[in-house]
C-alpha positions, 0 to 999 in steps of 0.5 A: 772571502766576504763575498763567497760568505755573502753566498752563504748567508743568501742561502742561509736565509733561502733555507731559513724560509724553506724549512717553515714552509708546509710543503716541505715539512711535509716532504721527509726527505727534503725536510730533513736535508734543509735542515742539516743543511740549515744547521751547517750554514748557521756555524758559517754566518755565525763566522760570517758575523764575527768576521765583519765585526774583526773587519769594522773593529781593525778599520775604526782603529786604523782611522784613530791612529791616521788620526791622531789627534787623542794620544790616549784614544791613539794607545787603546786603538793600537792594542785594538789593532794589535789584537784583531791582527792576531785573531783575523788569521785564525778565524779566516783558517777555520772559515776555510776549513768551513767553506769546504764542501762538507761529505753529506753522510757525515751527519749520519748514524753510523753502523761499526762492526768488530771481528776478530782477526788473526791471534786466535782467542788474543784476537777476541780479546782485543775485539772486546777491548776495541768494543769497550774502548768505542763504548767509552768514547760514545759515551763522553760524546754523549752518544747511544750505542745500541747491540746489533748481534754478537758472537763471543770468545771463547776466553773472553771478548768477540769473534765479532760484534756489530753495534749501532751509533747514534748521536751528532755527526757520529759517521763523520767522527767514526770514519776514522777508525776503519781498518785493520787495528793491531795489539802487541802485548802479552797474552793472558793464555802465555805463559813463557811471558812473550809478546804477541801481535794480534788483529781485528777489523773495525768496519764503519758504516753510514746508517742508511735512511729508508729512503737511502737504499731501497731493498725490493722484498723479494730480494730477502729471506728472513730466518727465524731462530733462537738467541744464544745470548744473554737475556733469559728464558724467554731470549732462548726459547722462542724464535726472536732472532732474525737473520736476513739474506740480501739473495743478489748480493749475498750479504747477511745481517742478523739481530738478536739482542731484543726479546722481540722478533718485530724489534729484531727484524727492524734492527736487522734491516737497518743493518742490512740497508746500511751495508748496502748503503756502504758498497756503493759509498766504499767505490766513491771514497776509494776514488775520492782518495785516489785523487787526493793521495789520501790515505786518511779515509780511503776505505779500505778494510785491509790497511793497518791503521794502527797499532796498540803496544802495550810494553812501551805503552804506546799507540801509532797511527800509521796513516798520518805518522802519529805516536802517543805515549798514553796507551791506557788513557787511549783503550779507556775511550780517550781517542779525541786526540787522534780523530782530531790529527785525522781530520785536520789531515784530511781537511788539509788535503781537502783544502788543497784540493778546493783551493778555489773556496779561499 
């Protein structure tokens, strides 16, 4: 393990040089990968450091023990001994889980769109939920999530909202919750007290850099037209929505939160070059998962990954077998607990998929 860190930290110092380096500061592209890059490499020479110090710490004991010429010295080396024993094992896990290639849309912004799916005005219902739980949750990480466009209920929640993420490894988080979730509870609009199954899709996508997908004008057309959302006089009076059509795809996206129809455009585009971005990625996770067995990140849409039963109070991840009875914690944001499950799953195949990095 100490010579594939010793690889690592060769390339630590490559890119620490690179990155103060004019030319490729002034390369965009370049800088900003050296500098992820750079980022991720610094958490393994970090291990790498502590490590080394378990490594000298655990041989200065044994020496005093063969020793044994101070009994005193003898005691405090083998409590020594005793605790770097422990703690080696785990360290070495997670430079494990470190070493493994890391999928570099990870990093990225991400894109998530919510649509209502079967269960009629439940199902906008839901979708609003599923909205304000994502918005919690962004929000103890301390990310900024900003509306695209939206389409509402019509008791209440969306037919469908798409809204952007932006923070710290947001799209390698996120992942996790693509697919079909499912609500059973009792509607507001049921009167007879029976529960009803619900559904809406969760789409998540890498929010694509211009230089990711690169989208030929004349490829687009771009509609103006009215809001129809909140935000005033002004929102719904002057053509400050954009709708922009990807002709050889088909693929639509449209924007109007902003009172400004240059703000939209830009909001719209981004959207546009993200689901781009996403077809392409869908084909390499779809056989990246069919490799590895995965069920974890495969990316298809249709799965039903989890369900929320609010009679028993209780959440099921179906992919990985996960029940938590702690529903209203869950819908208020707290969904830490699961994304951690679903990585270490997806991790754990990784690992045995690279089990040359050990």
């Amino acid at each position: 393990m100490l010579e594939k860190l010793q690889i690592v930290k060769q390339r630590f110092d490559e890119v620490s040089d690179l990155i103060i380096q004019p030319d490729v500061m002034t390369d965009q592209k370049r800088y900003i990968a050296l500098n992820k890059e750079y980022k991720d490499l610094k958490i393994l020479v970090e291990k790498r450091d502590e490590y080394k110090t378990l490594l000298d710490n655990l041989a200065e004991a044994e020496d005093i023990i063969s020793e044994g010429s101070d009994a005193e010295m003898v005691e405090m080396a083998k409590m020594q001994y005793d605790e770097v024993k422990t703690r080696i094992p785990k360290l070495e896990d997670e430079i494990k889980f470190l070493l493994i290639p890391r999928d570099p849309e990870d990093t990225k912004n991400a894109v998530v769109e919510l649509r209502a799916g079967t269960g009629g005005d439940e199902a906008s219902i839901f979708a609003g939920d599923l909205f304000r739980m994502y918005s919690k949750y962004c929000e103890s990480k301390g990310w900024k999530v900003d509306v695209v466009d939206f389409s509402e209920g019509t008791n209440g929640g969306f037919k469908e909202i798409q809204f952007e993420v932006n923070g710290e490894d947001v799209y390698g988080t996120l992942k996790f919750e693509a697919g079909v979730h499912r609500v059973q509870r009792v509607p507001q609009t049921e009167t007879q007290g029976r529960v009803h199954t619900s559904a809406a899709t969760v789409m998540v996508f890498p929010e694509a850099e211009e230089f990711d997908v690169e989208i030929n004008p004349k490829d687009v057309r771009i509609d103006f037209f009215c809001s129809s959302g909140p935000g005033g006089q002004s929102v719904n009076t002057t053509y400050s929505a954009v709708r922009l059509t990807h002709i050889p795809t088909g693929l639509v996206a449209q924007c109007q939160d902003q009172k400004s129809q240059h703000k939209n455009k830009e909001k719209a585009f981004r959207v546009l070059r993200s689901r781009l971005y996403e077809i392409e990625l869908a084909k390499k996770n779809e056989a990246d998962a069919a490799k590895r067995g995965s069920m974890v990140t495969s990316g298809d849409r249709s799965a039903k990954i989890r369900t929320y039963n609010y009679p028993q109070g209780r959440v099921t991840d179906h992919r990985i077998g996960l029940t938590l009875y702690d529903l209203s914690n869950i819908v208020n944001g707290d969904i830490q607990r699961i994304i951690d499950e679903l990585q270490l799953a997806e991790n754990t195949e990784k690992l045995k998929a690279n089990s040359d990095v050990i």
